[in-house]
VEXPAFI-809298 format. One line per field, with one value per atom (N, C-alpha, C): x, y, z; residue number from 1; atom name. Coordinates in pm, whole numbers, plus 32768, in hexadecimal, padded with zeros to 4 digits. Layout:
BEGIN
east	c(X,...)
north	c(Y,...)
up	c(Z,...)
pos	c(NUM,...)
site	c(CA,...)
END
This chain:
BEGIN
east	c(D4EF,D55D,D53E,D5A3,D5A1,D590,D572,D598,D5BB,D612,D675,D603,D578,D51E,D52A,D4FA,D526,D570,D618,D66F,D684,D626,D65B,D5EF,D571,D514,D56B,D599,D608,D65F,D6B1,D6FB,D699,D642,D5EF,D5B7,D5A3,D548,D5A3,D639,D667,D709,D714,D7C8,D7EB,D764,D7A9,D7DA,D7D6,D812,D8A6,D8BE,D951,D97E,DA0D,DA8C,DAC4,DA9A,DAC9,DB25,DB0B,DBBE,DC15,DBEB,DC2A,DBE4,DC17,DBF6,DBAC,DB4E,DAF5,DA79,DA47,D9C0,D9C8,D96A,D97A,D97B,D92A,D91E,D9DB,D9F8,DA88,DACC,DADA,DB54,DB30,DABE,DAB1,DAE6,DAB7,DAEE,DB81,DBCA,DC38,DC8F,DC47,DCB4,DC97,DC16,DBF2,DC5D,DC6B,DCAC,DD55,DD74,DE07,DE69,DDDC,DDDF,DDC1,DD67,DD69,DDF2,DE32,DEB4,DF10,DF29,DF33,DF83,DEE8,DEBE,DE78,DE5A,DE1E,DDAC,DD75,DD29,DC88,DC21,DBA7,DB70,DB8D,DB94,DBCD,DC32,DC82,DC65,DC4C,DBED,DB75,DB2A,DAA4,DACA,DB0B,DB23,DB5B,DB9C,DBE2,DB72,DB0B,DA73,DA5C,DA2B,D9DB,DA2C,DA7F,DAFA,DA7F,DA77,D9F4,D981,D941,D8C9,D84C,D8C6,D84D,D86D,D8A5,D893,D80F,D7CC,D750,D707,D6ED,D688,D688,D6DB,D6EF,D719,D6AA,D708,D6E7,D75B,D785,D7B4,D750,D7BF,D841,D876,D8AC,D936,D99E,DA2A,D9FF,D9CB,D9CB,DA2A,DAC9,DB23,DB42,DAFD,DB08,DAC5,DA73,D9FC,DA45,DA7C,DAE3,DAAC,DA4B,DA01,DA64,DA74,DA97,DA42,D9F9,D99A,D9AA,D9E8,D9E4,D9C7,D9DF,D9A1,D9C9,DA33,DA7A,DA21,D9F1,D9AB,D90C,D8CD,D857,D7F5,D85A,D818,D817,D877,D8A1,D7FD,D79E,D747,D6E3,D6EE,D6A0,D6CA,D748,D796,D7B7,D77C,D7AB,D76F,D77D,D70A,D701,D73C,D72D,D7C5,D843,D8DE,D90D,D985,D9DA,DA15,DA91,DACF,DB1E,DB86,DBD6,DB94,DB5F,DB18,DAE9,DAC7,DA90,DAF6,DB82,DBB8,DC06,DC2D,DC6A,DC16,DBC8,DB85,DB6C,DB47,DB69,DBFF,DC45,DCDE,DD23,DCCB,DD10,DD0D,DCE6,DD33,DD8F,DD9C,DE29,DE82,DE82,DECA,DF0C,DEC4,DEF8,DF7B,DF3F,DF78,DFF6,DFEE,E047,E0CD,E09A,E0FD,E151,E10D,E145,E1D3,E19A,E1F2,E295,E26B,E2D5,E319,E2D4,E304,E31D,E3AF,E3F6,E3C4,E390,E345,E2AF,E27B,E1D9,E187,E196,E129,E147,E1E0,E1BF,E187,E15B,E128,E089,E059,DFC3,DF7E,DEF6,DEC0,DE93,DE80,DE59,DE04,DD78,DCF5,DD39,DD93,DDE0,DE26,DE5E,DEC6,DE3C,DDC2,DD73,DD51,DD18,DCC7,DD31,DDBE,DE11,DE11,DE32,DE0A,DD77,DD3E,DCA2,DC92,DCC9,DCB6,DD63,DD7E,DDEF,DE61,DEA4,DF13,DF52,DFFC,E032,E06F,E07E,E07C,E0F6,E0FD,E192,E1C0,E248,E294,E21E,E20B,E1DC,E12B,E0DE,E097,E097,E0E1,E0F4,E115,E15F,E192,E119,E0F5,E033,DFF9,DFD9,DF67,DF8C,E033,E049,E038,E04B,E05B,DF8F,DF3C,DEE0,DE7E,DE3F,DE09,DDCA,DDEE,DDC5,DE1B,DE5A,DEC7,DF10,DF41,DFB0,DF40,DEE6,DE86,DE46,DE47,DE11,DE73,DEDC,DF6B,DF5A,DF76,DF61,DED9,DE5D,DE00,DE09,DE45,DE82,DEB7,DF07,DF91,DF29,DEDD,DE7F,DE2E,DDF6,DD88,DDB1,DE42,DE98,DEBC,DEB8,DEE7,DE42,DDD6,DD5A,DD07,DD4D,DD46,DD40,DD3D,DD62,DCD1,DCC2,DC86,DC8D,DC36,DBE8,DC5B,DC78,DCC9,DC46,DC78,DC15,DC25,DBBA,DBBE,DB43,DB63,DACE,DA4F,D9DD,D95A,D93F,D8EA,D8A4,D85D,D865,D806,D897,D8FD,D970,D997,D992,D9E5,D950,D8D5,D881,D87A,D8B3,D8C6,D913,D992,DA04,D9B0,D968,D930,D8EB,D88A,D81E,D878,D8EF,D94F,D96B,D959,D9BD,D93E,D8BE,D86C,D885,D826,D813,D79E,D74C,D6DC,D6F1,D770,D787,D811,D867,D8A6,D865,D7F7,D795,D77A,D742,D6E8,D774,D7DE,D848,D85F,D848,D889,D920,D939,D9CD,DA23)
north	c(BF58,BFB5,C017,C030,C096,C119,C1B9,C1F4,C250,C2A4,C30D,C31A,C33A,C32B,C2AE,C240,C190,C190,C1B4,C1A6,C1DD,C275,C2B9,C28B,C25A,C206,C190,C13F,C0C5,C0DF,C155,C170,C190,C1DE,C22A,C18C,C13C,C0CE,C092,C049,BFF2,C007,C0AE,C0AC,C0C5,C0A8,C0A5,C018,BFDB,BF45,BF32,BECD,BEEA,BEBA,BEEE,BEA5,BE20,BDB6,BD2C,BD49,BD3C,BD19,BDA2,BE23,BE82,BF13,BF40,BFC6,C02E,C01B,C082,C046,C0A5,C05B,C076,C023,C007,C0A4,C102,C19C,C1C5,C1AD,C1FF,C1C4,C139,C0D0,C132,C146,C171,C1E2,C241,C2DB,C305,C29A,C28E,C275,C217,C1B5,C227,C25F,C31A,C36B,C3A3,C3F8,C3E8,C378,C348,C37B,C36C,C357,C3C2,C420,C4AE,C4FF,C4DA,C51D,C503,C49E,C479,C493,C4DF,C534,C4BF,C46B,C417,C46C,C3F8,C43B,C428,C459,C433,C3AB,C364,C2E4,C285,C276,C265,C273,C309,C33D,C2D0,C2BF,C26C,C21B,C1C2,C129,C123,C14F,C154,C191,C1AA,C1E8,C179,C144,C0A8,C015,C010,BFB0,BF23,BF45,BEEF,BED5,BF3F,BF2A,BEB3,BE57,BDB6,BDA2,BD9F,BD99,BDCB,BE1D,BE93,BE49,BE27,BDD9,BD43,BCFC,BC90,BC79,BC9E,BC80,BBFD,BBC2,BB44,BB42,BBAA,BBD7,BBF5,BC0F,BC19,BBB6,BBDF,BB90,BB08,BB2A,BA81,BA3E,BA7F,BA2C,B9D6,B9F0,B9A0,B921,B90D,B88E,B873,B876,B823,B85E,B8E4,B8EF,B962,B966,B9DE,BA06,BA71,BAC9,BB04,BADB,BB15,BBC2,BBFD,BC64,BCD2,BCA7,BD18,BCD5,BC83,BC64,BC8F,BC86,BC84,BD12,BD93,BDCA,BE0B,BDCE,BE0C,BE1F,BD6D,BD84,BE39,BE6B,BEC4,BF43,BF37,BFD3,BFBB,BF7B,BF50,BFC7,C002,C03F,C0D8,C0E1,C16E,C197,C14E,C179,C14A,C164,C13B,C0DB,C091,C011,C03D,C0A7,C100,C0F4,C0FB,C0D6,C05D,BFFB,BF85,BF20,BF56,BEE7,BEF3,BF62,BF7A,BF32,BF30,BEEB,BE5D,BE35,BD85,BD65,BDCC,BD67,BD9D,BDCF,BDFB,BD6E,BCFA,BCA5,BC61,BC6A,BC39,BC94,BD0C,BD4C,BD1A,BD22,BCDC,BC6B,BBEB,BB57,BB6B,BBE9,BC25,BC5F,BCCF,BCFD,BCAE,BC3B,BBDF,BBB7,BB7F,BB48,BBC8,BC22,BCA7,BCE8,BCE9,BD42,BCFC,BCD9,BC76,BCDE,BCC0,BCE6,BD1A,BD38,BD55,BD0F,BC79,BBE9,BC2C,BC4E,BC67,BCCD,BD3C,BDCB,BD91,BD3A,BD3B,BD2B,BD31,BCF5,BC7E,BC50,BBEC,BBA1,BBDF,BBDE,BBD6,BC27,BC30,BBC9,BB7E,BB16,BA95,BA7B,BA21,BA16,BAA6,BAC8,BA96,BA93,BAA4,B9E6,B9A5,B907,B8EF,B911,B8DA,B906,B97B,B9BC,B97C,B93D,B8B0,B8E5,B953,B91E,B99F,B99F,B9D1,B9B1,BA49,B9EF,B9C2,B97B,B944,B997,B98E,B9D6,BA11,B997,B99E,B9F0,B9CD,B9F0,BA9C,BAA2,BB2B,BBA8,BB4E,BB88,BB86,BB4E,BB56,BBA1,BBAD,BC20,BCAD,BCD1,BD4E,BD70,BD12,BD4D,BD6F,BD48,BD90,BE10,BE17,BEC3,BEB9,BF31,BF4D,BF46,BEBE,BE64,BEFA,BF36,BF7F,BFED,C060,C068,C01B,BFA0,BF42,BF43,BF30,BF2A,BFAC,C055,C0AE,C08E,C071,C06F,BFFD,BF9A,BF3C,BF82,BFB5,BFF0,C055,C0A5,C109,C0B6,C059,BFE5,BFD8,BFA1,BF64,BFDE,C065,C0DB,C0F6,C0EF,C103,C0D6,C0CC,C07D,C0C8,C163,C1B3,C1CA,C1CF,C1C5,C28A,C2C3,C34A,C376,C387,C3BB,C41B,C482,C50A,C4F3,C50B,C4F2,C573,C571,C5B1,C56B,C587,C549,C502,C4A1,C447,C4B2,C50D,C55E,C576,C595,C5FE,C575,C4FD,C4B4,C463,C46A,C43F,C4AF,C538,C58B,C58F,C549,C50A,C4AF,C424,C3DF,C3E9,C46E,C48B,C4C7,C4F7,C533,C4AB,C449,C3C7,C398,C3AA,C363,C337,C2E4,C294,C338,C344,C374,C427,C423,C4B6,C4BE,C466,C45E,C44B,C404,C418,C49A,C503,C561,C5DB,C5D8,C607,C621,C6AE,C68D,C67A,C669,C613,C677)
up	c(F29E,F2A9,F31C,F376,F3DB,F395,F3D2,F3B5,F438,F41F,F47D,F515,F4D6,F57A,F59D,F55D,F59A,F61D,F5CF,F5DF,F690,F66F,F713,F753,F73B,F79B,F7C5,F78E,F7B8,F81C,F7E5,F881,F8E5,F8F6,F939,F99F,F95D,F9A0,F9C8,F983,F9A7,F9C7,F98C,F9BB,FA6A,FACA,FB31,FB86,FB22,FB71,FB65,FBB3,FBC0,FB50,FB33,FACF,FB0D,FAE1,FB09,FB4D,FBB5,FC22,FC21,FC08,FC13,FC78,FC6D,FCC3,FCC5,FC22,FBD7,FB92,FB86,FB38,FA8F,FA5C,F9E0,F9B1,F9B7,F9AA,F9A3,FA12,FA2E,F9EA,F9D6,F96F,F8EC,F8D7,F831,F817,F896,F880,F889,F8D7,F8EF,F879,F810,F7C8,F749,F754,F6E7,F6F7,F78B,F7A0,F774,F79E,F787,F6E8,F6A5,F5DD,F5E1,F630,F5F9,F637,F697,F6BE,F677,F61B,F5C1,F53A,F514,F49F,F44B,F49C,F416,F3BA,F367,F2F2,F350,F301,F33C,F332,F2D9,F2D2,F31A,F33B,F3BB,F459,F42A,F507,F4CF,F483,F4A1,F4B6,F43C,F48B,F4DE,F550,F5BA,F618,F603,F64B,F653,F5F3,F5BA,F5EC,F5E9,F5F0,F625,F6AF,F70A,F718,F6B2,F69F,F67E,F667,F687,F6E0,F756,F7EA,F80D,F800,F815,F7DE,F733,F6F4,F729,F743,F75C,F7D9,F842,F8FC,F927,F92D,F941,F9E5,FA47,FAD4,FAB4,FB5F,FB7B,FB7B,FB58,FB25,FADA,FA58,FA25,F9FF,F9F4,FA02,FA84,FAF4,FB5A,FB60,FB0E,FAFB,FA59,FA2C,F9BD,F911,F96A,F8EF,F87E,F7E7,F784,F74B,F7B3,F74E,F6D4,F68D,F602,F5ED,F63D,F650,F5CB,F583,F526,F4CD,F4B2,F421,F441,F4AD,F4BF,F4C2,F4E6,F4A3,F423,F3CC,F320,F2E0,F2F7,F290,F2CB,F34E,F377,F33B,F325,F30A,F26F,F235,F181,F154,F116,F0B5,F0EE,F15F,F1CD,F1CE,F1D3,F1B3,F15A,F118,F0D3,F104,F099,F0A8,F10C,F12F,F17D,F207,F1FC,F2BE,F2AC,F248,F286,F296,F239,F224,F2AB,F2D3,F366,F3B0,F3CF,F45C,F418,F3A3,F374,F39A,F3AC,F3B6,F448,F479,F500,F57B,F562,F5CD,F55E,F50E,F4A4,F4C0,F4C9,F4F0,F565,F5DC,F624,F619,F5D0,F5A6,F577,F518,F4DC,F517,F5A3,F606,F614,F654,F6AE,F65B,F5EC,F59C,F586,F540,F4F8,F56B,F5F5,F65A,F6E7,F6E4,F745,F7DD,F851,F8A8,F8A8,F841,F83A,F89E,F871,F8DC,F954,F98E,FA26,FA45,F9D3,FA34,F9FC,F9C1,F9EF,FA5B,FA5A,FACD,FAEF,FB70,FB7C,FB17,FB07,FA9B,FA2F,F9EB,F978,F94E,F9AD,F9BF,F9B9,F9E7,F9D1,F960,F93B,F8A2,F84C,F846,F7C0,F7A6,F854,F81B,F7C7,F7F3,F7B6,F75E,F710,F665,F60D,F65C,F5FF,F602,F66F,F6A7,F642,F67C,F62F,F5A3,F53E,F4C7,F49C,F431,F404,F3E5,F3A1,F34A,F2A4,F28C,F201,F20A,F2A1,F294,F29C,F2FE,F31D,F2AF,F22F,F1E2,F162,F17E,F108,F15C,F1D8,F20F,F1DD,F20A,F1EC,F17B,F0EB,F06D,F05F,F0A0,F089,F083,F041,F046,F108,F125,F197,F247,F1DC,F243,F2B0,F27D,F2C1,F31C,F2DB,F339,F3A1,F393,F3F1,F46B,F437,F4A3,F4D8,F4B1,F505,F541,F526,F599,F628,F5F3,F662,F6E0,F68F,F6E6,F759,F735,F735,F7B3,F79A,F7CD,F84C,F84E,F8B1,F930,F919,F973,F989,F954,F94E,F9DE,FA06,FAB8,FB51,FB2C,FBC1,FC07,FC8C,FCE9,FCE1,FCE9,FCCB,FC7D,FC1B,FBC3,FB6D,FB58,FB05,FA95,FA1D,F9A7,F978,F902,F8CD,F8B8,F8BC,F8B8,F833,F86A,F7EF,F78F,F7B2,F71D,F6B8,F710,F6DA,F66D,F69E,F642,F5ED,F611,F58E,F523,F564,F503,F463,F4A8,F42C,F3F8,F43D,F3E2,F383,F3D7,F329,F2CC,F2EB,F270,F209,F240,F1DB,F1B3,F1C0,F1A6,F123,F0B9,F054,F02A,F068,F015,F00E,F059,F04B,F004,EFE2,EF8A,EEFC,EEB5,EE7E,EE49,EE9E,EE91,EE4A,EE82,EE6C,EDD6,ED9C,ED43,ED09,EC7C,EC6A,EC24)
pos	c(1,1,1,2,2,2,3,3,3,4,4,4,5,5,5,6,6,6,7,7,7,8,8,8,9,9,9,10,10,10,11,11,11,12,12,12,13,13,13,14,14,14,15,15,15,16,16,16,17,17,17,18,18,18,19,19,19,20,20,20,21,21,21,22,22,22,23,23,23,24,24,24,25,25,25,26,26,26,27,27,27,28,28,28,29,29,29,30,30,30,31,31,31,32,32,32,33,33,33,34,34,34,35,35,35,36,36,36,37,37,37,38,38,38,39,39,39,40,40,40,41,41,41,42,42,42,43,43,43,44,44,44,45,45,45,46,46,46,47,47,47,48,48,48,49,49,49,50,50,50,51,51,51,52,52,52,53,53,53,54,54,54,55,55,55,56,56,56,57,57,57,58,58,58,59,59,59,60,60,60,61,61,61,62,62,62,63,63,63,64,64,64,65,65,65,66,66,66,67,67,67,68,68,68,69,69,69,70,70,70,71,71,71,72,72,72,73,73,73,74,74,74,75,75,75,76,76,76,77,77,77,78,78,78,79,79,79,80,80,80,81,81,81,82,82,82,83,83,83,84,84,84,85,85,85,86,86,86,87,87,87,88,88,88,89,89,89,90,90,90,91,91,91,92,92,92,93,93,93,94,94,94,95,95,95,96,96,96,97,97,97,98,98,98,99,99,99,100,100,100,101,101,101,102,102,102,103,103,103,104,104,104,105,105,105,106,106,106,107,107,107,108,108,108,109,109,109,110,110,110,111,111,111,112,112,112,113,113,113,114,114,114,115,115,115,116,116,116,117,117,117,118,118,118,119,119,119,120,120,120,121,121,121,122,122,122,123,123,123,124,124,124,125,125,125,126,126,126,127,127,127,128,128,128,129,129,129,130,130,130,131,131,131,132,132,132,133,133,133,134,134,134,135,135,135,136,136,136,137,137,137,138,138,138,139,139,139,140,140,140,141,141,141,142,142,142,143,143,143,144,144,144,145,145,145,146,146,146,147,147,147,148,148,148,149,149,149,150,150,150,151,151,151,152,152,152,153,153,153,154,154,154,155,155,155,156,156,156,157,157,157,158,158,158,159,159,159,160,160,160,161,161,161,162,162,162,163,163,163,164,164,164,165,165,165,166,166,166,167,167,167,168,168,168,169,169,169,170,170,170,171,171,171,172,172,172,173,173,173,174,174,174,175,175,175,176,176,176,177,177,177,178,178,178,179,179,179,180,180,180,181,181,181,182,182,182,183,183,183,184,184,184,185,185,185,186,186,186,187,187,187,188,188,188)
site	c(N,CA,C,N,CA,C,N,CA,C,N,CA,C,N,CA,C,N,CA,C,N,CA,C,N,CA,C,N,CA,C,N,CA,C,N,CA,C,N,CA,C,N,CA,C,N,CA,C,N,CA,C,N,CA,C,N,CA,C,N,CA,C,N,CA,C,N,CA,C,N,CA,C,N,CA,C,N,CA,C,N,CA,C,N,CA,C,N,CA,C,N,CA,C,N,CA,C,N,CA,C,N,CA,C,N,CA,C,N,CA,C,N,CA,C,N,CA,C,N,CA,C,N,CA,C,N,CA,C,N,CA,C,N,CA,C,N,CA,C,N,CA,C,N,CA,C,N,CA,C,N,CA,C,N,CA,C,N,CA,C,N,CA,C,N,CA,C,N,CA,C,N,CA,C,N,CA,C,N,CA,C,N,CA,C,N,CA,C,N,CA,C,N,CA,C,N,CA,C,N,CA,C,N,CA,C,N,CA,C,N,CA,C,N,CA,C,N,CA,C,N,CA,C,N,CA,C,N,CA,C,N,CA,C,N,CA,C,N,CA,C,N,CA,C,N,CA,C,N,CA,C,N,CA,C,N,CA,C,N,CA,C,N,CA,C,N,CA,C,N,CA,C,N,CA,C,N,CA,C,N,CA,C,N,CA,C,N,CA,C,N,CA,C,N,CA,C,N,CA,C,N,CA,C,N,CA,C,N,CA,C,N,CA,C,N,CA,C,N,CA,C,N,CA,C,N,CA,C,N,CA,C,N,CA,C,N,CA,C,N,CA,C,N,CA,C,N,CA,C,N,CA,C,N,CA,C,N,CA,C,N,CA,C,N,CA,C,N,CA,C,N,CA,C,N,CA,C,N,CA,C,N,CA,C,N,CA,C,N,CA,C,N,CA,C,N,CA,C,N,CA,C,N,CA,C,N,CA,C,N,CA,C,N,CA,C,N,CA,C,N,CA,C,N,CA,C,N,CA,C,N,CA,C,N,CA,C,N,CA,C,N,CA,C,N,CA,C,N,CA,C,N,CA,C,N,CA,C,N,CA,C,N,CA,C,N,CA,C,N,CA,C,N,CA,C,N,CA,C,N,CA,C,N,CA,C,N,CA,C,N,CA,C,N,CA,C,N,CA,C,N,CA,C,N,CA,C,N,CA,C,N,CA,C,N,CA,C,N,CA,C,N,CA,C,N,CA,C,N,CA,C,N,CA,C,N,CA,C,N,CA,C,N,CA,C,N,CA,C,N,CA,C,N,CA,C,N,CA,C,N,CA,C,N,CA,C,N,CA,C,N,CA,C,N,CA,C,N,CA,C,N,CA,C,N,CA,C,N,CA,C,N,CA,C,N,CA,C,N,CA,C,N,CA,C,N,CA,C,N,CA,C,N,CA,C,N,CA,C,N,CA,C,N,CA,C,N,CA,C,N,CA,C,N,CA,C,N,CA,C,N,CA,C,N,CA,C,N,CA,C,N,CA,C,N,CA,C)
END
């Protein structure tokens, strides 16, 4: 299990590589897609997973654009087992369903596919395309489902070339608020 220091050594080492095929580095996609949910008003649970969203990109670097070499990093599942035990279901299940989210857009929102990106438009073939009717309509009825969709949405504008945000402390700050072990300590 990570914990909140892990977490900012990870960016620290590895959020300066680029965002597959985009204009920012992994650091700025994260702070970006934070900031978006905190303008928001999201909850603290929410700003994290929308902190977190990418974070097996970092644990798991597969280079640079692996949708260009045919590869689906799995990246929303890969880092759950690291952050189990350190957040709640509320942030994990957001970043487990944030490229469904995606699958999902495509499907419910007649123009979405064309405002992605290129990378976006690779990644969505290789994680199985857009979803059906029926599938689309089982993702949403799940816990998390609809948070997942605002962080998408979030993900997708998460893309500007020097855009200002607040610092990685300001938003691991919210995270230790949602923690597991400080919800715990809390009394009821």
């Amino acid at each position: 299990m990570l914990s909140i220091a892990d977490i900012e050594i990870l960016f620290a080492r590895h959020g300066t590589s680029q965002y597959s095929g985009e204009p920012v580095t992994q650091l700025e996609h994260a702070l970006q897609t934070a900031h978006l949910a905190e303008q928001s008003s999201a909850d603290d649970a929410l700003v994290t997973a929308c902190l977190l969203h990418d974070l097996g990109h970092l644990l798991n670097d597969l280079g640079e654009t692996p949708s260009l070499r045919g590869v689906d990093d799995t990246h929303q599942y890969f880092a759950l087992p690291f952050l189990r035990g350190l957040f709640p279901d509320a942030v994990l299940d957001s970043i487990k369903l944030h490229v469904d989210a995606k699958r999902y857009l495509c499907q419910a929102n007649t123009g979405y596919f064309a405002k992605l990106s290129d990378d976006s438009r690779r990644s969505l073939a290789l994680q199985g395309g857009v979803f059906s009717t029926e599938e689309a309509t089982a993702f949403i009825a799940q816990p998390g489902a609809r948070d997942a969709v605002m962080l998408r949405q979030w993900d997708d504008l998460a893309k500007q070339a020097e855009l200002t945000t607040p610092s990685l402390k300001h938003f691991l700050e919210r995270a230790e608020r949602c923690t597991l072990a400080r919800s715990a300590a809390s009394p009821t």
